[in-house]
TORKOL-4160 file (C-alpha; in steps of 0.2 Angstrom, whole numbers, padded with zeros to 4 digits, m for minus):
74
<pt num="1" X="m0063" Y="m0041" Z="m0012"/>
<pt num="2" X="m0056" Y="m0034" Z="0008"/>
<pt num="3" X="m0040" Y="m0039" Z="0009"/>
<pt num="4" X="m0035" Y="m0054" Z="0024"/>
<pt num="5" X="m0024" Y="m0050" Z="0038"/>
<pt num="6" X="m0010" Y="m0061" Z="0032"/>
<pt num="7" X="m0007" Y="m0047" Z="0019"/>
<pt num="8" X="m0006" Y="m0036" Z="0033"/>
<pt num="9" X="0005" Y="m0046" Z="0044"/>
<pt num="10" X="0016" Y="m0048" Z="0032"/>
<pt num="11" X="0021" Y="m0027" Z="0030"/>
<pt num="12" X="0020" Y="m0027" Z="0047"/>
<pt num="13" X="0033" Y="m0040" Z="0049"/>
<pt num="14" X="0044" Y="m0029" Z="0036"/>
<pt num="15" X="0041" Y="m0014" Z="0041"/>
<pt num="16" X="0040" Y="m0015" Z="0059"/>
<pt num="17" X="0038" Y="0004" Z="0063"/>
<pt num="18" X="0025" Y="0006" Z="0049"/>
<pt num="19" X="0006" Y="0009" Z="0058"/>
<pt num="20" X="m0011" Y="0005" Z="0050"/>
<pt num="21" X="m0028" Y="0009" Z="0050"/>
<pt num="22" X="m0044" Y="m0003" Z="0042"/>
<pt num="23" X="m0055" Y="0007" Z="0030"/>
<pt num="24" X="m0068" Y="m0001" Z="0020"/>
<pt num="25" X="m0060" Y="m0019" Z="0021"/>
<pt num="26" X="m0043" Y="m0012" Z="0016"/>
<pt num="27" X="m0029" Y="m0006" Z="0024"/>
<pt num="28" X="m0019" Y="0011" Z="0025"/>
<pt num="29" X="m0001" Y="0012" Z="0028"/>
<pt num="30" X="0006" Y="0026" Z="0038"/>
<pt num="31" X="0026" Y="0030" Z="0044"/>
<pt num="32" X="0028" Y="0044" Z="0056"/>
<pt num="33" X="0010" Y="0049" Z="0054"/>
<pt num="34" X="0010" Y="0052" Z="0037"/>
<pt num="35" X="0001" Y="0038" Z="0023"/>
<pt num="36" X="0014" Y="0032" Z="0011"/>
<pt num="37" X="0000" Y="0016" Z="0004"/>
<pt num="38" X="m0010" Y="0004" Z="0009"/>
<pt num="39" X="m0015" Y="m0015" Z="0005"/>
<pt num="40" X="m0027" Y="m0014" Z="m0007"/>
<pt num="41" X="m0035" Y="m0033" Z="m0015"/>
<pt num="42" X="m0019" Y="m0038" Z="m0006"/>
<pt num="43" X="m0007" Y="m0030" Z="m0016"/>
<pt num="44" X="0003" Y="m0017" Z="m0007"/>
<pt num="45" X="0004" Y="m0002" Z="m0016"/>
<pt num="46" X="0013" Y="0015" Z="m0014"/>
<pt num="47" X="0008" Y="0033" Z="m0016"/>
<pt num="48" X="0018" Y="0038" Z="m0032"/>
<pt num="49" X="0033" Y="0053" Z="m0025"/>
<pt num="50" X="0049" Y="0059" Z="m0030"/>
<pt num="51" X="0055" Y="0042" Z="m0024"/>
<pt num="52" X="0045" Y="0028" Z="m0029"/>
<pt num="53" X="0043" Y="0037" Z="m0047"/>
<pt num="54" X="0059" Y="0033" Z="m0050"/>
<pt num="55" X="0057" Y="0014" Z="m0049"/>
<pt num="56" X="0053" Y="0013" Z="m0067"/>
<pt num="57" X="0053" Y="m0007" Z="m0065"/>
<pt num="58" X="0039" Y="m0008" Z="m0053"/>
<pt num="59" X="0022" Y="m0009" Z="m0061"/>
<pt num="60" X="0008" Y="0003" Z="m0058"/>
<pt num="61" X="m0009" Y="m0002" Z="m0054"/>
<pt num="62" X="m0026" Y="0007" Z="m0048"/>
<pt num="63" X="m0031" Y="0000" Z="m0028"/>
<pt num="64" X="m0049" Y="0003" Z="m0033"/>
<pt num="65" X="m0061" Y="0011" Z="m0048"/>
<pt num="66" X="m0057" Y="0029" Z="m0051"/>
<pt num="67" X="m0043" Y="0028" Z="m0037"/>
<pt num="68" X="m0027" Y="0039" Z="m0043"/>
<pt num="69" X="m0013" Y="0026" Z="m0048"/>
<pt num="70" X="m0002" Y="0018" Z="m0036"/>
<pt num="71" X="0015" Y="0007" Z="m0037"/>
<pt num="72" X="0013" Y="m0010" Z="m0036"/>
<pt num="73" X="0027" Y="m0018" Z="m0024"/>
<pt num="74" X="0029" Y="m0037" Z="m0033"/>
């Protein structure tokens, strides 16, 4: 299911210096030009790094079948 423009808005409010791009009903999030996640089934998730790793109380979750896994921001 494409995920709406609220979800989208709503990152955007947040993180105001963050840019995005629509791909196939979803949306990818990049800061400075590079992707850091996107909004997947409106959940926004985030490339597993060094840094989101290490923040063990955030679930994990897949954005879509046979997609690499992502952390889920609650």
């Amino acid at each position: 299911m494409p995920s709406g423009t609220a979800s989208l808005e709503c990152v955007v409010r947040i993180l105001s210096d963050v840019t995005h791009r629509k791909m196939m009903g979803e949306y990818l999030l990049y800061r400075d030009g590079k992707l850091f996640g996107g909004i997947y089934d409106d959940r926004l998730l985030l490339k597993i790094t060094k840094a989101t790793a290490g923040i063990a109380e955030w679930p994990q979750a897949i954005p879509y079948d046979g997609g690499p896994e992502m952390v889920l921001v609650p």
